[in-house]
C-alpha positions as CSV (number, residue, x, y, z in Angstrom):
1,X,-25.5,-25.1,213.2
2,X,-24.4,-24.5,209.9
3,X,-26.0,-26.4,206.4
4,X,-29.2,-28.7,205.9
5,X,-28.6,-31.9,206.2
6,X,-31.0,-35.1,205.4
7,X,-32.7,-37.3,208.1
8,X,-30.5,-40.5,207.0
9,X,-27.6,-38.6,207.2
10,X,-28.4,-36.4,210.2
11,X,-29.2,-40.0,211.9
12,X,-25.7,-41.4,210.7
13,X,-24.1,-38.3,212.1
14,X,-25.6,-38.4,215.4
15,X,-25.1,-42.1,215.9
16,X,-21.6,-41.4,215.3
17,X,-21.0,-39.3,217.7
18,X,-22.8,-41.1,220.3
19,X,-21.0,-44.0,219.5
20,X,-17.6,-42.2,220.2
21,X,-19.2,-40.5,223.6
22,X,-20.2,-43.9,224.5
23,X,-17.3,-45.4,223.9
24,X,-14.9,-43.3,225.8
25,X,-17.3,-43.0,228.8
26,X,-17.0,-46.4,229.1
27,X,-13.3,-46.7,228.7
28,X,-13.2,-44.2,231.6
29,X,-15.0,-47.0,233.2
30,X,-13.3,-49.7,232.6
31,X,-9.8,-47.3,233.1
32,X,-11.2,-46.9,237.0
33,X,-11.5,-50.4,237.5
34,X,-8.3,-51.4,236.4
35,X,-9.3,-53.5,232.9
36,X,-7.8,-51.0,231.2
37,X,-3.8,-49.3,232.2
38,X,-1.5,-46.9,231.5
39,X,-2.5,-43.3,229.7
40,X,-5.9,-42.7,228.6
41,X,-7.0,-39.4,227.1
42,X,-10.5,-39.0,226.1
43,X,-12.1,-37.2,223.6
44,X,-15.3,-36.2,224.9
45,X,-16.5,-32.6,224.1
46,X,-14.5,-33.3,220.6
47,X,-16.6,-35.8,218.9
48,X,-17.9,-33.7,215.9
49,X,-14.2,-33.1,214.3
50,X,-13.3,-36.6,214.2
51,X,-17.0,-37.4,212.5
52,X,-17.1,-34.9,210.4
53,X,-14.2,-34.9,209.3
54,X,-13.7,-38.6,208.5
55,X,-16.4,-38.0,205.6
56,X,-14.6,-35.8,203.8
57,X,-11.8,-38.2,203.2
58,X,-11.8,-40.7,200.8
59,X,-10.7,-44.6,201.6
60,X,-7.6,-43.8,200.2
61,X,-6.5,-40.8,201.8
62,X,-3.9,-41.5,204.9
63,X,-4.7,-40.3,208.1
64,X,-2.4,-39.5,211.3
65,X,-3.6,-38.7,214.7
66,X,-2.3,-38.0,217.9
67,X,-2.6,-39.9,221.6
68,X,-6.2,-38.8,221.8
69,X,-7.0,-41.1,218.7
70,X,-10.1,-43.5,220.4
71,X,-12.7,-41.3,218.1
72,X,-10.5,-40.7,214.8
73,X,-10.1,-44.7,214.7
74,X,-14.2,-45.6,215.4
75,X,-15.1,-42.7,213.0
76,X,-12.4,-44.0,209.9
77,X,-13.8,-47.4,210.7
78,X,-12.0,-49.0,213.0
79,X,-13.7,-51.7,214.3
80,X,-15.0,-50.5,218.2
81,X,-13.8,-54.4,219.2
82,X,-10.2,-53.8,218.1
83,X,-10.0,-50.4,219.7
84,X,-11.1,-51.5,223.0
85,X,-9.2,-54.9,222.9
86,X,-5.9,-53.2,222.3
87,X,-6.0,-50.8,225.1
88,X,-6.5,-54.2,227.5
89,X,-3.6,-55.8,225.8
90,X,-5.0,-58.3,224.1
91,X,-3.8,-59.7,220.4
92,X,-7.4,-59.2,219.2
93,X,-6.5,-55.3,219.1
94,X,-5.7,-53.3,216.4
95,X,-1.9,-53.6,216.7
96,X,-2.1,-57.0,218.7
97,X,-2.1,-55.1,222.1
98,X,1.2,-53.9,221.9
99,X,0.3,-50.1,221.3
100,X,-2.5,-50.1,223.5
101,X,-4.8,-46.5,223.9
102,X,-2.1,-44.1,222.4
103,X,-0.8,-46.1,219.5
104,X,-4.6,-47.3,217.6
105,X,-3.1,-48.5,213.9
106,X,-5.2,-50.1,211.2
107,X,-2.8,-50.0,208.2
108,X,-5.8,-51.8,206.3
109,X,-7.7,-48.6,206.5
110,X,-4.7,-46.3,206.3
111,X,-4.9,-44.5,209.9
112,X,-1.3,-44.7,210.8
113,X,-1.6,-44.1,214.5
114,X,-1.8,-43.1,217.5
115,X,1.3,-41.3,218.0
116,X,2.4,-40.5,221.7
117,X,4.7,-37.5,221.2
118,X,3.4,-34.3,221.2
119,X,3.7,-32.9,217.1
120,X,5.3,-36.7,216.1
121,X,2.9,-37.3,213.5
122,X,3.3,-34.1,211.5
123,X,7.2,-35.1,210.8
124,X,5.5,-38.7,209.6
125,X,2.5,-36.8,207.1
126,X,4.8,-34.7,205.5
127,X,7.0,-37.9,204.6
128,X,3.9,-39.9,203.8
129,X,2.7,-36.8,201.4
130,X,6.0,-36.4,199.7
131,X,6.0,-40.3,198.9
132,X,2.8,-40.0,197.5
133,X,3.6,-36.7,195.5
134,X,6.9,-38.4,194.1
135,X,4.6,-41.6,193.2
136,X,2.0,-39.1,191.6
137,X,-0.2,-40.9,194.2
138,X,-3.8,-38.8,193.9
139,X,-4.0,-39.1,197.8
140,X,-4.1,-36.4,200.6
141,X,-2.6,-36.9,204.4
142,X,-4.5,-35.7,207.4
143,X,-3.1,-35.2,210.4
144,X,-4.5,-34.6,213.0
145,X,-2.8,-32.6,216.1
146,X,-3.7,-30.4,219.4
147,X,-2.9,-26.5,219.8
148,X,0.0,-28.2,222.0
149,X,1.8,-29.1,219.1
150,X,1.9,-25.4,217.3
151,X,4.4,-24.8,219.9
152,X,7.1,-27.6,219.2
153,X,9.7,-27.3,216.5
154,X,8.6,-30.3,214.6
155,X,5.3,-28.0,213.9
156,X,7.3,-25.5,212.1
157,X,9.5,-27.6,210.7
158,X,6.5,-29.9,208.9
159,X,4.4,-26.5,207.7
160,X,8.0,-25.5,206.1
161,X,8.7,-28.5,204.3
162,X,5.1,-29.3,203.5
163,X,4.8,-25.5,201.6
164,X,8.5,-25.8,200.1
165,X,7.3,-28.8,198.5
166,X,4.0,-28.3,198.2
167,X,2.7,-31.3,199.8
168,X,-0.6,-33.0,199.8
169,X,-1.3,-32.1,203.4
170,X,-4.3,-31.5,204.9
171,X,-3.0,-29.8,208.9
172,X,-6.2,-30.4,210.9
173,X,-5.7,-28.4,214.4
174,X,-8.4,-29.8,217.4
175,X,-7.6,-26.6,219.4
176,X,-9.0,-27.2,223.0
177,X,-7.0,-24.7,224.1
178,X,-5.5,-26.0,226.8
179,X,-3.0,-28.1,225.3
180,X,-1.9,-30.3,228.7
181,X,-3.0,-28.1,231.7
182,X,-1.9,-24.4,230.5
183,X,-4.7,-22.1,229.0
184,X,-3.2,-21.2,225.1
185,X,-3.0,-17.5,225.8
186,X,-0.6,-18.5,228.7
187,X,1.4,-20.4,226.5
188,X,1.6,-18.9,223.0
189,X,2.2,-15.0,222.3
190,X,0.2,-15.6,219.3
191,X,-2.9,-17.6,219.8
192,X,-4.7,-17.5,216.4
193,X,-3.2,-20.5,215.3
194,X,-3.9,-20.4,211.7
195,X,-2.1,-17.3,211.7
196,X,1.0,-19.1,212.5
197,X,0.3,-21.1,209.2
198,X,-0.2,-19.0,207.5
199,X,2.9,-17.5,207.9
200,X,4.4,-20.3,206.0
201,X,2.5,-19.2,203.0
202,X,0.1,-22.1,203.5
203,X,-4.0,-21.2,203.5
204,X,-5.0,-21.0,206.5
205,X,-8.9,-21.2,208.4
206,X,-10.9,-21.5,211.3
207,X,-14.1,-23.6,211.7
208,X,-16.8,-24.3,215.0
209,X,-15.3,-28.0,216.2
210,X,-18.6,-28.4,218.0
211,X,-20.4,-28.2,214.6
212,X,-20.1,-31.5,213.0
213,X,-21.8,-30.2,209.9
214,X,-19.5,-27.6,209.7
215,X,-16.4,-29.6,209.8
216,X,-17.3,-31.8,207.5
217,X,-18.4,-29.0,204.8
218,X,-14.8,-26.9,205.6
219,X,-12.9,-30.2,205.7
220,X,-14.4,-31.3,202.3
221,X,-13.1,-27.9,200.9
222,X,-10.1,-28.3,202.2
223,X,-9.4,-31.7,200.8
224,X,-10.6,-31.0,197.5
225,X,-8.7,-27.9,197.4
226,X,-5.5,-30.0,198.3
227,X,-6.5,-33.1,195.9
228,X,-6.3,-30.5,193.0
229,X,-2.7,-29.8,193.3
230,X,-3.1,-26.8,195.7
231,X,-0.6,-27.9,198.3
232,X,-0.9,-28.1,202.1
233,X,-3.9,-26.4,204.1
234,X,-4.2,-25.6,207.4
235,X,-8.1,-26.0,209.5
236,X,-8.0,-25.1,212.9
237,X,-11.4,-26.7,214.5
238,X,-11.8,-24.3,218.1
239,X,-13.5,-26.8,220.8
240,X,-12.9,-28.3,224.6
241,X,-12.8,-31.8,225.7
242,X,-15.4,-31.7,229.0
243,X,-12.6,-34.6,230.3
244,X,-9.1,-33.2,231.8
245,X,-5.8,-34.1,230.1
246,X,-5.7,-37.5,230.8
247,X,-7.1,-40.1,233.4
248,X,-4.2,-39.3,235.9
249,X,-4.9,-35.4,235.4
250,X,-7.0,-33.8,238.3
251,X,-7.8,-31.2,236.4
252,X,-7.8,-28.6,238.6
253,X,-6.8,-25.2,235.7
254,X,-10.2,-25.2,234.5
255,X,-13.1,-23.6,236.6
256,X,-16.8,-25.3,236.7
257,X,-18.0,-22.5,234.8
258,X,-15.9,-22.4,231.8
259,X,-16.9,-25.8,231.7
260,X,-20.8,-25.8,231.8
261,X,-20.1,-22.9,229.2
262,X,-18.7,-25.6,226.4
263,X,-20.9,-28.0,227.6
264,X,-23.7,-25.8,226.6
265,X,-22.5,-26.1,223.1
266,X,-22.3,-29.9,222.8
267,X,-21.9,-31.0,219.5
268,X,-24.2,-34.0,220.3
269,X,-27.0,-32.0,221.8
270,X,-26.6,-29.6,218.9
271,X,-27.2,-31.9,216.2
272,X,-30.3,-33.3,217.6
273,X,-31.6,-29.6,218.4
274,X,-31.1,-28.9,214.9
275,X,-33.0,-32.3,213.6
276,X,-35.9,-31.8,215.6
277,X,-35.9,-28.4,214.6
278,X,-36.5,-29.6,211.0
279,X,-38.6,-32.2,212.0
280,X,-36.5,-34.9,211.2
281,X,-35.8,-36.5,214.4
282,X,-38.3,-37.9,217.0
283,X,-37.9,-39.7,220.6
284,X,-37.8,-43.0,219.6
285,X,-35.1,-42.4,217.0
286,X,-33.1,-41.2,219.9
287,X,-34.1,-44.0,222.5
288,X,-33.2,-46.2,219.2
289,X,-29.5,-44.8,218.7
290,X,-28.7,-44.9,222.5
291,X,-29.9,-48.8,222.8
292,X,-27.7,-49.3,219.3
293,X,-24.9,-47.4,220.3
294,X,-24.9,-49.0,224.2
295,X,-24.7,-52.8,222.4
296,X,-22.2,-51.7,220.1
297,X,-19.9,-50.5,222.8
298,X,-20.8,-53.7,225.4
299,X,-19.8,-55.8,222.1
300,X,-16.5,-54.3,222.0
301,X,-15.7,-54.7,225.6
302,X,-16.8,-58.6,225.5
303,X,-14.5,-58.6,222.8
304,X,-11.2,-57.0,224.7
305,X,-12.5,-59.2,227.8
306,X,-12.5,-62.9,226.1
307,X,-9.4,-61.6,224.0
308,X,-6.2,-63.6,224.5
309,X,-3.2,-62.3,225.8
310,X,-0.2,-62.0,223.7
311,X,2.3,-66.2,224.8
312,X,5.2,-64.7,226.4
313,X,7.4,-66.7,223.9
314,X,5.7,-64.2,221.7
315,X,7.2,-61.0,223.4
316,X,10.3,-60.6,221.6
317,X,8.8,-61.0,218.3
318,X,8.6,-58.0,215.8
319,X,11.0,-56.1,218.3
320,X,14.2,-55.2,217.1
321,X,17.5,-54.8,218.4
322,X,21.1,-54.2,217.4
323,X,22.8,-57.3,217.0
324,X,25.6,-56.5,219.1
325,X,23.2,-56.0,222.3
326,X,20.4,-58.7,221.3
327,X,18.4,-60.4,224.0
328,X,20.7,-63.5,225.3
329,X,18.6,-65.9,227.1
């Protein structure tokens, strides 16, 4: 594990992270019983990007993520309650329960999605960035994306246009390397990805994804880097959600031993392996965070369950139509 890192804020980081593992294992939950419907993906394995991350960036900065969002909204501070209340639907939810698990939104706190298409938000961060650049807006744009995306023209399209105009983009790549259910070296000729980036003459690197201190240190120098006027960067963070695709995948492209493998990295497990190691974390610190983390997550589902649901006379508000086809009662 790479840097030294205080007990307060080794405690913060773990807790985190727990709080995301939690949170998703008990979306799966509620996903199998039926509370929650429609696409779930879940980020377990990939906690430590979206944590460390998040530090780097200040309040100001915009961020854009992709359909596998849960942990980049709870770690920019997204209230766990509104996350979980919009995937059942409920107004309560982040985007009054009409986005539900793939579109999280919290303009308040400038995470702009939760964005369904594969690549879709890297179009929308390169327009955010050039708004700010024209505005002489001291802000940076991350967006967030999978290895999946490198391979759609809207990828190319964004590093192009973000270079050209040298754009306050920060490109943060959560390679899990398996995209949907294809293994990257059977879908890509190239498969350094930051190579690819580079080749748009925009600095490219590679960082541990399972090392939460370590993304946050190479994210922070990527930020600043960007926040001094040095255009777009590029940080590919190599790790593997333990989950498959999504809820309805049955994940059967992975084998159980390439599995256990990652899982012997856990960015969890790590962290606390390196506190005790310095003597900075004990037993009942972790029996502390679990019994934290578990009522902070059975909060937010009591909040999706005793949400309301959106009046149907409700439905057609905020929707818009061409007036020539508009909804005739």
């Amino acid at each position: 594990m790479s840097g030294a890192v205080s007990r307060e804020r080794g405690l913060e980081l773990l807790r985190e992270m727990m709080l995301i593992r939690r949170f998703e294992e008990r979306c799966a939950e509620l996903y199998s019983a039926g509370f929650i419907r429609g696409f779930l993906h879940l980020y377990v394995g990939e906690e430590a990007i979206a944590t460390g991350a998040m530090r780097a960036l200040s309040p100001e900065d915009n961020v854009i993520s992709t359909y596998r969002e849960h942990g980049h909204a709870i770690a920019r501070g997204v209230p766990p309650g509104e996350v979980m209340a919009e995937m059942y639907g409920k107004v309560e939810g982040s985007s009054g329960g009409r986005g539900g698990s793939m579109h999280i939104f919290d303009a308040s706190r400038r995470f702009y999605g939760g964005h369904a298409i594969v690549a879709g938000g890297l179009p929308v961060a390169v327009g955010m960035a050039l708004a700010d650049a024209l505005q002489n807006e001291n802000r940076v744009t991350a967006c967030f994306f999978g290895d999946g995306a490198v391979a759609e023209g809207a990828f190319h399209e964004s590093m192009n246009l973000a270079a050209l105009w040298n754009l306050p983009v920060l490109f943060l790549c959560e390679n899990n390397f398996y995209a949907m259910g294809t293994h990257l070296s059977r879908a890509q000729a190239e498969t350094n990805l930051a190579r690819k980036a580079a080749s748009y003459r925009v600095p490219a690197d590679k960082v541990d994804g399972m090392d939460v201190l370590a993304v946050e240190a190479a994210v922070r120098r990527e930020v600043q880097a960007v926040r001094d006027g040095g255009g777009p960067r590029f940080l590919e963070c190599e790790t593997y959600r333990y989950r498959a695709h999504s809820m309805y995948d049955p994940d059967r492209y992975r084998s159980k031993q390439e599995i256990e493998g990652w899982r012997r990295r856990d960015p969890i497990a790590t962290l606390k392996g390196a506190l005790r190691a310095d003597h900075i974390l004990y037993e009942e610190d972790v029996s502390a965070l679990e019994a934290s983390v578990e009522d902070e997550v059975e909060g937010a589902v009591r909040v999706a369950e005793e949400g309301s649901l959106e009046p149907v006379e409700d439905l057609l508000k905020n929707v818009y139509t061409p007036r020539e086809i508009r909804w005739r009662r």
